[in-house]
PyMOL CGO cylinders between C-alpha atoms (Angstrom):
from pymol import cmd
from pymol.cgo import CYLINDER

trace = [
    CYLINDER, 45.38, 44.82, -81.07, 46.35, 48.43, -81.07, 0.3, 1, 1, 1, 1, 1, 1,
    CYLINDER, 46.35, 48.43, -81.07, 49.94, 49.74, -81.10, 0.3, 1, 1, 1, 1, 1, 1,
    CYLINDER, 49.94, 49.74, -81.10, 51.85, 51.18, -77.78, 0.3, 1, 1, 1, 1, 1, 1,
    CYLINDER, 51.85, 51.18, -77.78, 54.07, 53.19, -79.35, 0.3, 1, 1, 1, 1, 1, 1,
    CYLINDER, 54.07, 53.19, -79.35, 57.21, 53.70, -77.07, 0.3, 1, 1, 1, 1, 1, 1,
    CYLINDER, 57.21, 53.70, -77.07, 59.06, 57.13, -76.17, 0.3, 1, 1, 1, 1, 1, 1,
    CYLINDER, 59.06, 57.13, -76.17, 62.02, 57.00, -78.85, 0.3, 1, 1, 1, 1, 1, 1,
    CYLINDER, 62.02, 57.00, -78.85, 64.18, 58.31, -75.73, 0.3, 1, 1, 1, 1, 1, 1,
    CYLINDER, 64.18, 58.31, -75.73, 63.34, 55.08, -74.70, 0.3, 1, 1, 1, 1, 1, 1,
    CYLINDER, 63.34, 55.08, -74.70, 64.58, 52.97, -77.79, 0.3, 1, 1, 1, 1, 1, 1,
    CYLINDER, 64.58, 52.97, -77.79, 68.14, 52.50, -78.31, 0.3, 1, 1, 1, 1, 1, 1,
    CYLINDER, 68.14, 52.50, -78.31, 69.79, 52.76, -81.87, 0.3, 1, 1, 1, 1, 1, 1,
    CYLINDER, 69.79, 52.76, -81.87, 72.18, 50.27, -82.99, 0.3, 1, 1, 1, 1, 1, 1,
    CYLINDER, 72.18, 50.27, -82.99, 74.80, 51.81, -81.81, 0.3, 1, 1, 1, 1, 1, 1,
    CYLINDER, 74.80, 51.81, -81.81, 73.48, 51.50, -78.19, 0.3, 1, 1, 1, 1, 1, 1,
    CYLINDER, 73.48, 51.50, -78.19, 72.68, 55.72, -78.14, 0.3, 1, 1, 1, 1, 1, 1,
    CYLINDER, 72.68, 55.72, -78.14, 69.16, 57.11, -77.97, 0.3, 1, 1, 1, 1, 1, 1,
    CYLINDER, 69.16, 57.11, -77.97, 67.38, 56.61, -81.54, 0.3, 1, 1, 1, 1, 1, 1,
    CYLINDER, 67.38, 56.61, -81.54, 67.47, 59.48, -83.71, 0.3, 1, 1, 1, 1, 1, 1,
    CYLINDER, 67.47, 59.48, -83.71, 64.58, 60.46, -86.08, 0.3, 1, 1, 1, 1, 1, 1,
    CYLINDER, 64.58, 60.46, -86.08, 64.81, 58.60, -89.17, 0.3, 1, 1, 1, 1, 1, 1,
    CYLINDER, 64.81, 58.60, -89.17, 62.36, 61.04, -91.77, 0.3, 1, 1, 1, 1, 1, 1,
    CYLINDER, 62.36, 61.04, -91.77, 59.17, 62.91, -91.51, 0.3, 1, 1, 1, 1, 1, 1,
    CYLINDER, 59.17, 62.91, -91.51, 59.26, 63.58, -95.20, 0.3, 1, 1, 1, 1, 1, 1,
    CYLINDER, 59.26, 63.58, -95.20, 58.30, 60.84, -96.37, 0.3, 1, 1, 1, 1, 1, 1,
    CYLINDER, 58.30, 60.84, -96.37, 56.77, 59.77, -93.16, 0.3, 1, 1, 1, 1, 1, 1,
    CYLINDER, 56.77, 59.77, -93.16, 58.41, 56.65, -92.26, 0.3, 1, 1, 1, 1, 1, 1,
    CYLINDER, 58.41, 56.65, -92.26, 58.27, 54.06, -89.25, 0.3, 1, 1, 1, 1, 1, 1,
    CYLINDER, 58.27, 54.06, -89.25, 55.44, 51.23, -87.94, 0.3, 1, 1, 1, 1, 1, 1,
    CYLINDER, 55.44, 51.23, -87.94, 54.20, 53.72, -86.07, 0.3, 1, 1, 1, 1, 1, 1,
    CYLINDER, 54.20, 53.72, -86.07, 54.77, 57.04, -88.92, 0.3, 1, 1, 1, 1, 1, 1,
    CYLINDER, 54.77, 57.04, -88.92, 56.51, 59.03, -86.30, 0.3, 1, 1, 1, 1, 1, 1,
    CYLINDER, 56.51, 59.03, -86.30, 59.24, 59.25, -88.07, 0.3, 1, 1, 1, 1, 1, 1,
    CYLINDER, 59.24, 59.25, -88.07, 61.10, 56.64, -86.27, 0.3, 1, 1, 1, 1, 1, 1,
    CYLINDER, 61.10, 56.64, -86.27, 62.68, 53.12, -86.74, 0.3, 1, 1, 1, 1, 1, 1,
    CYLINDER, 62.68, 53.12, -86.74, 61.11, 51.61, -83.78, 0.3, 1, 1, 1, 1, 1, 1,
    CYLINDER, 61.11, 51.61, -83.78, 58.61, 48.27, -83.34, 0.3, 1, 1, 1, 1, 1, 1,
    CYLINDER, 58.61, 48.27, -83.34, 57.05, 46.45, -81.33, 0.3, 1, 1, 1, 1, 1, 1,
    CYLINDER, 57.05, 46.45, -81.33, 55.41, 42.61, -80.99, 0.3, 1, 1, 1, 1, 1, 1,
    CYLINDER, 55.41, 42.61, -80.99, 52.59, 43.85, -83.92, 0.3, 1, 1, 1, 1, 1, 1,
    CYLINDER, 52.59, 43.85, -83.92, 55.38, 44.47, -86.28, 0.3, 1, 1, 1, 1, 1, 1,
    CYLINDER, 55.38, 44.47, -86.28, 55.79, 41.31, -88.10, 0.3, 1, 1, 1, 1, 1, 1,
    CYLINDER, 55.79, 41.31, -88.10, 58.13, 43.07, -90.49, 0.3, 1, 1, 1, 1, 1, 1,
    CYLINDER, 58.13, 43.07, -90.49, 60.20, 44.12, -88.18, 0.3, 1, 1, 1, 1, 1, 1,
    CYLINDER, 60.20, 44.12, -88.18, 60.98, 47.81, -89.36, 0.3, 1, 1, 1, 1, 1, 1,
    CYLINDER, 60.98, 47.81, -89.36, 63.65, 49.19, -87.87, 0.3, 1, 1, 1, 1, 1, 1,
    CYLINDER, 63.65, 49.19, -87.87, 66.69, 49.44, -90.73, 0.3, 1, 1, 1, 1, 1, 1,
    CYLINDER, 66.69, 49.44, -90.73, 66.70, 53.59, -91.32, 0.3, 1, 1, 1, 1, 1, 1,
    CYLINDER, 66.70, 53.59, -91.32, 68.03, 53.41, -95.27, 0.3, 1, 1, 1, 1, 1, 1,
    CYLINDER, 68.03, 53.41, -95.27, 68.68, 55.96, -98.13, 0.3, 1, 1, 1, 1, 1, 1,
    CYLINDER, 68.68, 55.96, -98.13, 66.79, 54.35, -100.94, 0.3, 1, 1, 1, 1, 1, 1,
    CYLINDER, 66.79, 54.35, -100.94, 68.47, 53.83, -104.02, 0.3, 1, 1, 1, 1, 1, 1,
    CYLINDER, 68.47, 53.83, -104.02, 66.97, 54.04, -107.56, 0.3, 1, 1, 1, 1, 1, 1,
    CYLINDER, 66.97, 54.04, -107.56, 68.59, 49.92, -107.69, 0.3, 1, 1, 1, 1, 1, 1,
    CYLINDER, 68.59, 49.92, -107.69, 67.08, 48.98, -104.08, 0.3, 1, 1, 1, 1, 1, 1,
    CYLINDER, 67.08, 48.98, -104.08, 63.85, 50.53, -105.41, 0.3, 1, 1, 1, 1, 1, 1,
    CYLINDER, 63.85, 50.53, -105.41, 64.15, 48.19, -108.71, 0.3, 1, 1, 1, 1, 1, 1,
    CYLINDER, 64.15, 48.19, -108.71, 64.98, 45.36, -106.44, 0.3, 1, 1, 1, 1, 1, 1,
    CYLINDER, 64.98, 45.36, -106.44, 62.01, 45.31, -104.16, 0.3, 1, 1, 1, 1, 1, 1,
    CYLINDER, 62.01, 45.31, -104.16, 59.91, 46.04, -106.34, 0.3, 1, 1, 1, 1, 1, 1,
    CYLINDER, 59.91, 46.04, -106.34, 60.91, 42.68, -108.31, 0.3, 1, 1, 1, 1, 1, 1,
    CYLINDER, 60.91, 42.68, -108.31, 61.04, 40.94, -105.08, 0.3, 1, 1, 1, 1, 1, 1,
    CYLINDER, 61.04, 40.94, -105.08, 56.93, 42.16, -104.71, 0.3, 1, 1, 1, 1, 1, 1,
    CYLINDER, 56.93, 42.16, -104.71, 57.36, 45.10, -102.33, 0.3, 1, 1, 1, 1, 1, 1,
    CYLINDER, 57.36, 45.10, -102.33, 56.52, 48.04, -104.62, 0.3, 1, 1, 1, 1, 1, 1,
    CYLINDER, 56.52, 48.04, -104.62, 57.84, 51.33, -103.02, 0.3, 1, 1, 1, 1, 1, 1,
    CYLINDER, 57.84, 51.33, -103.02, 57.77, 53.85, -105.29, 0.3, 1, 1, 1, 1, 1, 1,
    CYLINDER, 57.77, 53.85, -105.29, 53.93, 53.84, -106.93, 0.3, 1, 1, 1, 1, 1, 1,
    CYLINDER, 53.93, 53.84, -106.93, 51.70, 56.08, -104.75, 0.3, 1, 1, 1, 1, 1, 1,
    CYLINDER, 51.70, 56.08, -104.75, 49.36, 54.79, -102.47, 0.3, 1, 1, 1, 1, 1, 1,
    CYLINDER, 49.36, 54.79, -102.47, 47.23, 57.88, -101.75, 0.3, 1, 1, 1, 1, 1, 1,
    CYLINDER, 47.23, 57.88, -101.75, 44.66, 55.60, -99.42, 0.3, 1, 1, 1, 1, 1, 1,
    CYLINDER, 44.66, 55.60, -99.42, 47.34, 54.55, -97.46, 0.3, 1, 1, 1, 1, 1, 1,
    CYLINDER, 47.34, 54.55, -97.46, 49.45, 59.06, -97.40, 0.3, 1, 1, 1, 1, 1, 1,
    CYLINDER, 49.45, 59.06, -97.40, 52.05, 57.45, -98.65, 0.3, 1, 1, 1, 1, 1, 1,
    CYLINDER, 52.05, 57.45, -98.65, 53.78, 59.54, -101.47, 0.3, 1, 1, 1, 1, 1, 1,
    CYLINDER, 53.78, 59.54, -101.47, 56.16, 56.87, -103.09, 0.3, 1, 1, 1, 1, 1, 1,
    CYLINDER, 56.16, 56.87, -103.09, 59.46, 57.05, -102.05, 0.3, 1, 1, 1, 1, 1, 1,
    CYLINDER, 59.46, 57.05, -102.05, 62.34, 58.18, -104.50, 0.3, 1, 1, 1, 1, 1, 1,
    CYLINDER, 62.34, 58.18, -104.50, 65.88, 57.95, -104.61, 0.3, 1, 1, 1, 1, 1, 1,
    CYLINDER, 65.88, 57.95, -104.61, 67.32, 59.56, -101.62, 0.3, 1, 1, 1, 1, 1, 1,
    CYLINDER, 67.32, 59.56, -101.62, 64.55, 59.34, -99.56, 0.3, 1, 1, 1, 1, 1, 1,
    CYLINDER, 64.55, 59.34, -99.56, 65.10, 58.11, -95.87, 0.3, 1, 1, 1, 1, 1, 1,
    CYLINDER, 65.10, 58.11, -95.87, 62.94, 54.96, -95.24, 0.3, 1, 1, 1, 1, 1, 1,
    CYLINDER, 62.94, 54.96, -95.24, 62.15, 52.22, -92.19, 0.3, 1, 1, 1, 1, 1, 1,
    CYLINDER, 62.15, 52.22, -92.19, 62.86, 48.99, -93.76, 0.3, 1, 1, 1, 1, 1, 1,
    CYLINDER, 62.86, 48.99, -93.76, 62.53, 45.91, -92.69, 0.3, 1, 1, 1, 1, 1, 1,
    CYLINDER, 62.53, 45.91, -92.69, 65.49, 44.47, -91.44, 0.3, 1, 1, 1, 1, 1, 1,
    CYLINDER, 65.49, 44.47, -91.44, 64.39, 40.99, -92.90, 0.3, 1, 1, 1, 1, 1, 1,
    CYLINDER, 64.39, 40.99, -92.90, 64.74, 42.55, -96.84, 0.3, 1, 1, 1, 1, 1, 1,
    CYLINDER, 64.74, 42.55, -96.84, 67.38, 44.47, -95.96, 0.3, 1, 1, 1, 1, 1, 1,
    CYLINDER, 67.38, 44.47, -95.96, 69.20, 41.50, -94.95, 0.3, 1, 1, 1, 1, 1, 1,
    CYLINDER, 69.20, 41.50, -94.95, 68.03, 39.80, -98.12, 0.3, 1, 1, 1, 1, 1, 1,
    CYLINDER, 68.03, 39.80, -98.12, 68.88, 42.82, -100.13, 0.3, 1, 1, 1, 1, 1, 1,
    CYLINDER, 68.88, 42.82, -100.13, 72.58, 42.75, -98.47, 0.3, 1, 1, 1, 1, 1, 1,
    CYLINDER, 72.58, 42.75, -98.47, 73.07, 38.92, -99.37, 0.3, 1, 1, 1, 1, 1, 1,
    CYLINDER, 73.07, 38.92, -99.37, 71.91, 39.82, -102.72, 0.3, 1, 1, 1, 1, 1, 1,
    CYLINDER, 71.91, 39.82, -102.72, 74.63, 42.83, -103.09, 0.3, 1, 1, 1, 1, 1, 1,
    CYLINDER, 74.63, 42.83, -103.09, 71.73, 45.88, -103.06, 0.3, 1, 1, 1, 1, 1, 1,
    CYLINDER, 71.73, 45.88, -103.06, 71.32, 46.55, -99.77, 0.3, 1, 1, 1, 1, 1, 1,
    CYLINDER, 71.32, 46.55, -99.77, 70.96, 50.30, -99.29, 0.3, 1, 1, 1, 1, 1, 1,
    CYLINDER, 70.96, 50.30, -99.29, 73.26, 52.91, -97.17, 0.3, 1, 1, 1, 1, 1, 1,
    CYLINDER, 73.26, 52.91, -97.17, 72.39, 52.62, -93.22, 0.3, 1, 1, 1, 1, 1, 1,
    CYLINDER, 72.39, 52.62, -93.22, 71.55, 55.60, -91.10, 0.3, 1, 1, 1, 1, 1, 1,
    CYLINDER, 71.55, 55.60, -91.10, 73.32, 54.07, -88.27, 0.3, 1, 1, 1, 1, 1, 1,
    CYLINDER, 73.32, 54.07, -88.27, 72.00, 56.44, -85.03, 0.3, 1, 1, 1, 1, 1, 1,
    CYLINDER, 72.00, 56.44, -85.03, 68.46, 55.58, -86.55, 0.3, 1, 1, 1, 1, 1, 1,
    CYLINDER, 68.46, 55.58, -86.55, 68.36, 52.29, -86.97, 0.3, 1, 1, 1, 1, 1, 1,
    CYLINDER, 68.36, 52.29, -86.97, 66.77, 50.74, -83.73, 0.3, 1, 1, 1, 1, 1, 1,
    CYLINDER, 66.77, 50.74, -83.73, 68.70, 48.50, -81.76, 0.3, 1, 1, 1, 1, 1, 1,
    CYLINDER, 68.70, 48.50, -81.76, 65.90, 45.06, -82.56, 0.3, 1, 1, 1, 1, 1, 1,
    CYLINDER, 65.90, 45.06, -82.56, 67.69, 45.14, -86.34, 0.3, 1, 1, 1, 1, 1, 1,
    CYLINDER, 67.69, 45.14, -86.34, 70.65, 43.46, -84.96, 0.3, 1, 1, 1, 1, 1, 1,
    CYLINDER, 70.65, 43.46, -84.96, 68.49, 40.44, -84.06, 0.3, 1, 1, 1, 1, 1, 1,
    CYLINDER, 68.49, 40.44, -84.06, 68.22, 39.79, -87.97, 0.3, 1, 1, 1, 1, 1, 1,
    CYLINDER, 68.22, 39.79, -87.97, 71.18, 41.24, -89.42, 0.3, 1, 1, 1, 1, 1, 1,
    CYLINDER, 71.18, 41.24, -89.42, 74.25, 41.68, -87.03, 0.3, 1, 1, 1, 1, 1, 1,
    CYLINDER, 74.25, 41.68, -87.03, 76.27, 44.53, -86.94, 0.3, 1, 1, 1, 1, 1, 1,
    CYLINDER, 76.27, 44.53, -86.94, 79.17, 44.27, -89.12, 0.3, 1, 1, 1, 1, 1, 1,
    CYLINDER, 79.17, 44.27, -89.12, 76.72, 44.63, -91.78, 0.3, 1, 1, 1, 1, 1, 1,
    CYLINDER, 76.72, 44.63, -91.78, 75.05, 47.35, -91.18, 0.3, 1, 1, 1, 1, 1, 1,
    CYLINDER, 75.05, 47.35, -91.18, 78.54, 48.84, -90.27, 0.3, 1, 1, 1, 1, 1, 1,
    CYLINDER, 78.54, 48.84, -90.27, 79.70, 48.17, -93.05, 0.3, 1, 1, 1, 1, 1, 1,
    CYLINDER, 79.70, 48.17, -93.05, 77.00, 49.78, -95.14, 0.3, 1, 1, 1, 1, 1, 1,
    CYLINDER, 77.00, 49.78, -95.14, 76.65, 53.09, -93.15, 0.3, 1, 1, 1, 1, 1, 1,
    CYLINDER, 76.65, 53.09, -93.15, 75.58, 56.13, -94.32, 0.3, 1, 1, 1, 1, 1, 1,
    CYLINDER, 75.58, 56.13, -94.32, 77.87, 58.92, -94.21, 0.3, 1, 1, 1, 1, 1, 1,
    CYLINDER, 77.87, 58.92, -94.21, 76.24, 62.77, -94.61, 0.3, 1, 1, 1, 1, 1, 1,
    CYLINDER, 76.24, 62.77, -94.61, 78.21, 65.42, -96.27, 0.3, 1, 1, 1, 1, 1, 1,
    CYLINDER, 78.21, 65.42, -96.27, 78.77, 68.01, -93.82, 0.3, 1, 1, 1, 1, 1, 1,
    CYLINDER, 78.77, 68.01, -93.82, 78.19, 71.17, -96.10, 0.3, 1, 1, 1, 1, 1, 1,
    CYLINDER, 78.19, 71.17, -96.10, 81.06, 74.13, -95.72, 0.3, 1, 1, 1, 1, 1, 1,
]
cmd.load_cgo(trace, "trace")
């Protein structure tokens, strides 16, 4: 089965606004267009935009999801911490009831997270950029 990847215009964020690009550097998303979107293919359900953190990075890589060794087969880079990353919202959810989850980019996280997690949350862990002077 191959992917249909929708128009992000299409895809609403969490927030119920048009889903914003999540990162091209790393390349992130199901379908590595930089967005948080999915579809019925995406069994882990990747639409949680995060900033990784060097203690989420430790943590899913004990819970068997290793993000940070390259994988040069697969152009993916290893993520570090900072990086902005697709997550599934099933281990971000576990990572939040475990007290790790990572900071949410709110406007691009798409809307099918809140099936899994709720909002209060991801509102509660939301992301907030420094606006530089």
């Amino acid at each position: 089965m191959t992917k249909s990847n929708p128009k992000s215009t299409d895809i609403l964020n969490v927030l119920g606004e048009p889903l914003q690009l999540c990162s091209c550097e790393p390349l992130t998303g199901w379908y590595r267009d930089g967005f948080c979107k999915t579809d019925a293919t995406d069994l882990g359900q990747h639409t949680v935009c995060c900033v990784m953190t060097k203690s989420f990075l430790t943590y899913s890589k004990a819970q068997g999801n290793d993000l940070t060794t390259p994988m040069p087969e697969y152009e993916f880079s290893g993520l570090r911490p900072g990086d902005h990353w697709c997550l599934c919202a099933p281990r971000w959810k576990q990572a939040y009831e475990d007290g790790i989850a990572p900071l949410v980019r709110l406007e691009a996280t798409g809307v099918g997270a809140l099936r899994v997690t709720g909002l209060e949350p991801l509102l509660g862990h939301a992301y907030k950029e420094k606006k530089s002077d």
